[in-house]
C-alpha positions in Angstrom: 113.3 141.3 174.3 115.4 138.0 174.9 113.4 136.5 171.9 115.3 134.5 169.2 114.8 135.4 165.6 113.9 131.4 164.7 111.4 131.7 167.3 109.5 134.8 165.5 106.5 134.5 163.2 106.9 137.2 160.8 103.6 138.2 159.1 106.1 141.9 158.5 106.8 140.7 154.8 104.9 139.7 152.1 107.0 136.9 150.3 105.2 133.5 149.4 104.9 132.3 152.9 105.4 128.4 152.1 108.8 126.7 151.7 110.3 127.2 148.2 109.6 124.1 145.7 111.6 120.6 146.8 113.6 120.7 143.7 114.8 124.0 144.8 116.6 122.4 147.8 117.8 119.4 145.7 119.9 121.6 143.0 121.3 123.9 145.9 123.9 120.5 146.6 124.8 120.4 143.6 125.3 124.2 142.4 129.5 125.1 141.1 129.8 127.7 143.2 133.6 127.8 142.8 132.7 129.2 139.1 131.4 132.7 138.2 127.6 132.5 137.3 126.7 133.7 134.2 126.6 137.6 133.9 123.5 137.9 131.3 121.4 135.4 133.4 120.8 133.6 129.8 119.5 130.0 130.5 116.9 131.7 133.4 115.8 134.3 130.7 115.6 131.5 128.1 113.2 129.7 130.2 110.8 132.5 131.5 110.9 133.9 127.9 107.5 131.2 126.7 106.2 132.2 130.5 106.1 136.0 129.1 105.6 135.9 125.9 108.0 137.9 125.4 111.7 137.8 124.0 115.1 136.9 126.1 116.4 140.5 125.2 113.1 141.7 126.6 114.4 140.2 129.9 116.5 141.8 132.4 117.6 139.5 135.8 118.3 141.2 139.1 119.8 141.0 142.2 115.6 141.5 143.8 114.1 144.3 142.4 115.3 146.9 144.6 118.6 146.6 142.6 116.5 147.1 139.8 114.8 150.2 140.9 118.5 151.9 141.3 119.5 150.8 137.8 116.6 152.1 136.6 117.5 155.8 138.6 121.5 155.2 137.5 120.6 155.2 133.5 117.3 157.5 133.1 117.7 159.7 136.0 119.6 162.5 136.5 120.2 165.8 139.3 117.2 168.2 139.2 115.1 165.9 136.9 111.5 165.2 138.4 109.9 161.6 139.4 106.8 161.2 140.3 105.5 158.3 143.1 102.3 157.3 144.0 102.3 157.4 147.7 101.8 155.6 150.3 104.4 153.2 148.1 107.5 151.2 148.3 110.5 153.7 150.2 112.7 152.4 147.8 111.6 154.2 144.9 112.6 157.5 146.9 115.6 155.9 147.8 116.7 155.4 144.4 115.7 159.2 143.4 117.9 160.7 146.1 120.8 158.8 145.0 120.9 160.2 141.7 119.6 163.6 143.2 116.4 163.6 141.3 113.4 165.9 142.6 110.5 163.7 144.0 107.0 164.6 143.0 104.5 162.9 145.3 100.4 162.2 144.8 99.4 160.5 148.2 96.0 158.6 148.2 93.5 159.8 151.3 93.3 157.3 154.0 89.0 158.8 153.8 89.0 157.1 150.2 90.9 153.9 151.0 93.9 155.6 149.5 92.4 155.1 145.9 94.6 156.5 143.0 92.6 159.6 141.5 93.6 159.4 138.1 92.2 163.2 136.8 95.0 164.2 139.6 97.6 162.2 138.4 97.1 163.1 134.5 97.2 167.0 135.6 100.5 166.5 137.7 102.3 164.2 135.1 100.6 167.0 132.2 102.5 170.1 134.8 105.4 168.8 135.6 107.0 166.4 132.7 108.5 164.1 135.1 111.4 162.1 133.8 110.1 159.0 135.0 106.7 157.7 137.0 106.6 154.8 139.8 103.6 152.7 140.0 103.7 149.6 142.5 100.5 147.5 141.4 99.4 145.7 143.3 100.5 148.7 145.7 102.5 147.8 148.7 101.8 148.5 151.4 98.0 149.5 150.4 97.1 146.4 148.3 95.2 148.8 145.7 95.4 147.5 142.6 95.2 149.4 139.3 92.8 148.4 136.2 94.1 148.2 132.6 92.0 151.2 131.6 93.8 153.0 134.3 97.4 152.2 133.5 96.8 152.5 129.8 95.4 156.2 131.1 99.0 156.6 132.7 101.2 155.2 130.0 99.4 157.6 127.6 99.7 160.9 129.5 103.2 160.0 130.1 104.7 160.6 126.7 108.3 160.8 126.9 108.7 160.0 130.7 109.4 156.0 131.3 106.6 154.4 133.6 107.9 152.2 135.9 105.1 149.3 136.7 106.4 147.7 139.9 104.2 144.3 139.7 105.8 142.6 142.4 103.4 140.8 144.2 101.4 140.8 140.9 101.5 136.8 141.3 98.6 136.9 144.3 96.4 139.1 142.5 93.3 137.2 141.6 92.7 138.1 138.1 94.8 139.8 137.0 95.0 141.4 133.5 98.6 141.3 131.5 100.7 144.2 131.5 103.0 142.9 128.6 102.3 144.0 125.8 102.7 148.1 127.1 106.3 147.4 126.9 106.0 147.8 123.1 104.8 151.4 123.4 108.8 151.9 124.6 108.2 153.8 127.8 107.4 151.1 130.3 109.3 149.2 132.1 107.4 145.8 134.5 109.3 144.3 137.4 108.4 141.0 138.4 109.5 139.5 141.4 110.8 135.5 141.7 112.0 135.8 145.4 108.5 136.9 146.6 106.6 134.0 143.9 108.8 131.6 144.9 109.7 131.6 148.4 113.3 132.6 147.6 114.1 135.8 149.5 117.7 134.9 150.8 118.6 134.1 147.5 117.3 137.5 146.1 115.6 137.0 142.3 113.7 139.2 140.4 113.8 141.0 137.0 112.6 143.7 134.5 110.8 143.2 131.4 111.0 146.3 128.5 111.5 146.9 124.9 115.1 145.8 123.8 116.6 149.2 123.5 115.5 149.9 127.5 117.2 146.3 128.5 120.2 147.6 126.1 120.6 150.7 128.2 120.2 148.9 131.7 122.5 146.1 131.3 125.2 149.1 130.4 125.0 149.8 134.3 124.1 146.4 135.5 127.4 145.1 137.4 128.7 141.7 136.1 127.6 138.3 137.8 124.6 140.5 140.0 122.5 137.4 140.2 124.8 134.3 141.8 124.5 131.4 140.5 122.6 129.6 143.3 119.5 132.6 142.5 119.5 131.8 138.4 119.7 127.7 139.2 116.6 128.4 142.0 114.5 130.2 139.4 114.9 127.8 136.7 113.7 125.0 138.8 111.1 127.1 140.4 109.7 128.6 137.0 108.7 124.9 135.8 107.1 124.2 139.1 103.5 125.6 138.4 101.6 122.5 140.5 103.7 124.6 143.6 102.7 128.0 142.6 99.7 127.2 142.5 99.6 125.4 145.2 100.8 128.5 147.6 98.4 130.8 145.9 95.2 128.4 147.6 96.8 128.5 150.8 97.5 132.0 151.0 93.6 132.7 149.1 92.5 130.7 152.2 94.6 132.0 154.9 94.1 135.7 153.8 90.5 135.0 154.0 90.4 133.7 157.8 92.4 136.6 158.8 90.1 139.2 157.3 87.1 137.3 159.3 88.6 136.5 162.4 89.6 140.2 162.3 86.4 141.7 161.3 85.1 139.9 164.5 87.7 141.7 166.5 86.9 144.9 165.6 90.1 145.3 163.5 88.5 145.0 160.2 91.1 145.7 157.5 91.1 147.7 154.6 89.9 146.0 151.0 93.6 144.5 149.1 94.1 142.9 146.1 97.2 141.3 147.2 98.2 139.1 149.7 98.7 141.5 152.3 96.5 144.2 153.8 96.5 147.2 156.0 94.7 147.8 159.4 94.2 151.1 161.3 95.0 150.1 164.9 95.8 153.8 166.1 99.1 153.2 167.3 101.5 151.0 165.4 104.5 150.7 166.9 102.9 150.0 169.9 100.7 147.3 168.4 103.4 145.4 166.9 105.4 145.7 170.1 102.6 143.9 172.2 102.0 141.5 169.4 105.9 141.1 169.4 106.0 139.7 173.2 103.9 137.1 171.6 106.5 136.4 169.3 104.7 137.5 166.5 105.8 140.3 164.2 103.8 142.8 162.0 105.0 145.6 160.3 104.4 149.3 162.2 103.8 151.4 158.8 105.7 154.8 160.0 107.9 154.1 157.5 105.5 154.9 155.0 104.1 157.7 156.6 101.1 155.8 158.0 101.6 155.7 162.0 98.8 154.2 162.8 98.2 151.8 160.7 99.9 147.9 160.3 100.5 145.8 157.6 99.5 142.1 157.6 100.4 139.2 155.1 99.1 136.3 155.0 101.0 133.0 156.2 100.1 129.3 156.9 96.8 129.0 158.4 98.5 127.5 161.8 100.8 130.4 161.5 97.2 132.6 161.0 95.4 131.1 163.7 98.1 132.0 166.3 98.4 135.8 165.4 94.4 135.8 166.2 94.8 133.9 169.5 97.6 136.3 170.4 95.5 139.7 169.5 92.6 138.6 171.2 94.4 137.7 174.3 95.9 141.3 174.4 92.4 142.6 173.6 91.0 140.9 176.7 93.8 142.1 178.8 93.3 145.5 177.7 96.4 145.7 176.1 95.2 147.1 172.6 94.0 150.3 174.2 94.6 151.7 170.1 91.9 154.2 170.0 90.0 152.0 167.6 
């Protein structure tokens, strides 16, 4: 289209939409680089250890969690087991299954019920098939559902032997949100938590895995050495005693979400209820929403991908940012460009 990537406003991802904290920048000068980080991550784990409540060898740093996700397929995962996902989810979760060649069990939530997880199903299929291990992204991307306690617990329980895998990613811009923690002593649950979406860090790629020692034992067996650089572990130790900043960026995007879901509503695009800091809208056709929207040189994301054609997914970003994706749709509205079917 002749456009240049600096030029686009990308409301396709869901990281914290605001510049990472100024300390990050300052420590970037000043970072060794001509010396190997440190392959167990141990000062970063030492620091978000009080954050957690939770031990350093209950700690696991990543390269993102989608690195993760495949160590967690590379050391409990095996050809012909079964995994179950909750679907529509997070492809990677598949992606990791076929690597290993393990059998993917899928529950998908009805579009009719605003794709809400119905638990007696899931209990029956996990009770059926013993799967090996069971994916649960909560706050769910790219639905924004978001599981209660009572729920999970429900989940954990049914599960017995298989590990539960609680993908809480974007658990960070969940308002009140109840702690998952404390399942990790029941031995079959592993939490990710992502830094690079929290803190604005996504080129630097930060996230990491919280379980019971013996779990963190068995991945760091397959973790390669120095998988987090040394530029990610110096970022997240800065950016984890920043909470005025986190905090901060959780306002804006409260606030931005917020005029998004009106200003759509009055479109007629109203979207679907989230918890997080993205949502879905049913728009008929997606990919030819987010092209006309692209012209504009703003970018959504077209969820084919996660078998939902016509639907897009939205995250929030600055409110300037927020008020020029609404001027944009409503000029293609007015020029009969969004001829969706909606």
């Amino acid at each position: 289209m002749g456009l240049a990537p600096e030029d686009i406003v990308d409301f396709s991802v869901c990281c914290n939409p605001f510049t990472p904290p100024p300390a990050v920048r300052k420590i970037l000068n000043n970072i060794a680089i001509n010396r190997y980080p440190d392959s167990e991550a141990t000062e970063l784990r030492q620091c978000l250890s009080p954050k957690l409540g939770v031990a350093p060898d209950n700690i696991l740093a990543g390269n993102g969690a989608v690195e993760l996700i495949r160590l967690i397929a590379l050391t409990y995962f095996r050809q012909g087991d079964s995994v179950l996902i909750l679907k529509p989810t997070f492809g990677e979760y598949d992606v990791a299954c076929q690597i290993v060649g393990a059998e993917v069990i899928e529950q998908r939530g009805r579009a009719e019920e605003g794709f809400r997880l119905r638990i007696e199903e899931m209990v029956d299929l996990i009770q059926q098939h013993r799967p090996r291990g069971v994916f649960v992204c909560n706050p769910n991307n790219p639905t924004g559902q978001y599981l209660s306690r009572q729920k999970v617990e429900t989940i954990s329980a049914t599960c017995g032997d298989s590990l539960l895998v609680l993908d809480e990613a974007y658990i960070t811009f969940v308002n009140k949100s109840w702690s998952s923690l404390d399942l990790i002593h029941q031995g079959n649950v592993i939490i990710l938590r992502s830094m690079t979406k929290d803190y604005a860090l996504a080129g630097l790629r930060l996230g990491y895995a919280i379980a019971s020692e013996e779990i963190i034992k068995a991945l760091r067996r397959v973790c390669p050495p120095w998988n987090v650089n040394i530029a990610a572990q110096k970022a997240g130790i800065v950016a984890i005693g920043d909470d005025d900043f986190l905090e901060q960026c959780k306002q804006g995007i409260k606030q931005s979400k917020q005029f998004l879901i009106n200003e759509l509503r009055q479109i007629g695009l109203p979207p679907l209820p989230s918890s997080a800091n993205f949502f879905l809208i049913r728009v008929g056709d997606g990919k030819a929403f987010r092209r006309a929207l692209l012209r504009h040189g703003i970018l959504v994301r077209d969820c084919a991908s996660f078998g939902l054609p016509d639907y897009i997914r939205i995250a929030a970003r600055t409110m300037p940012e927020c008020r020029k994706l609404i001027t944009a749709i409503q000029k293609l509205k007015h020029e009969g460009e969004l001829n969706a079917g909606i």
